[in-house]
N, C-alpha and C positions, 0 to 999 in steps of 0.2 A: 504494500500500500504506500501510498505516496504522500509526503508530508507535506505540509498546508504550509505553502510561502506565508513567513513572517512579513509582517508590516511595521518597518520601521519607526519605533516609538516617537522617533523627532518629527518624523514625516507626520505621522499623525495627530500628535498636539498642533502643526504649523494649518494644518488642514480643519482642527477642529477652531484653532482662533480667527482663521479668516473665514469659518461659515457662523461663528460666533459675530464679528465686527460686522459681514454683510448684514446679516440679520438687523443691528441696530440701528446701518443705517434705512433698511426699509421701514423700521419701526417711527424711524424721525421723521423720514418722508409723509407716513401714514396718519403721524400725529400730525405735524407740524404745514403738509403740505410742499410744493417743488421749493425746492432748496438750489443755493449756490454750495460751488466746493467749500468756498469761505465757510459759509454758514454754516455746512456738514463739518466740517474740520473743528468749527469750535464749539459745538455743540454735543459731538461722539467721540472730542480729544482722541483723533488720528491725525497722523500729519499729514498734510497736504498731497504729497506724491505717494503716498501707499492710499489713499481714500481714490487721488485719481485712478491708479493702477485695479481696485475693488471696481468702481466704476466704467470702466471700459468694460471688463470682465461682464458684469450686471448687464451691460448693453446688451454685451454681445447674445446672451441667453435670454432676453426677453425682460430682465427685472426690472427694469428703471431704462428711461429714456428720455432725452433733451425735451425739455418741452419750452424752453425759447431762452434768452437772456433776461441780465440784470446786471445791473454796473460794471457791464464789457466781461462778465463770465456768463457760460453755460447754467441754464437751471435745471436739475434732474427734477424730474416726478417718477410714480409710478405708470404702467402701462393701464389704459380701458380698464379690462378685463383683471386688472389685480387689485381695484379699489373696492 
């Protein structure tokens, strides 16, 4: 019988904190309404370029998308179908 590949314990904390932080930020979005990065940044204390790097990510699967500007950034919301 063949044994059951391990999953690297780092890998898997790093993977449970980044489905942890996305989560809060959809929770922000959900409470608070379309957010700038600014705004997500000081409100779910992530820094700036890992919140960008979550959100690209969120795009790209359907979570969150541009739903226009505000003071020359991007504003994310949620999609239709996820509020």
């Amino acid at each position: 019988m063949s044994e059951k590949p391990r999953i690297d314990p780092k890998k898997t904390k790093e993977m449970q904190e980044r489905t942890k932080e996305r989560n809060l930020i959809i929770q922000e979005i959900k409470s608070r309404g379309p957010l700038t990065i600014e705004e997500l940044s000081k409100t779910v204390k992530i820094e700036k370029s890992r919140l960008l790097r979550h959100l690209i990510t969120m795009r790209q699967f359907g979570k969150v998308q541009t739903v226009g500007e505000r003071d020359d950034q991007f504003v994310y919301g949620l999609p239709k179908e996820s509020t």
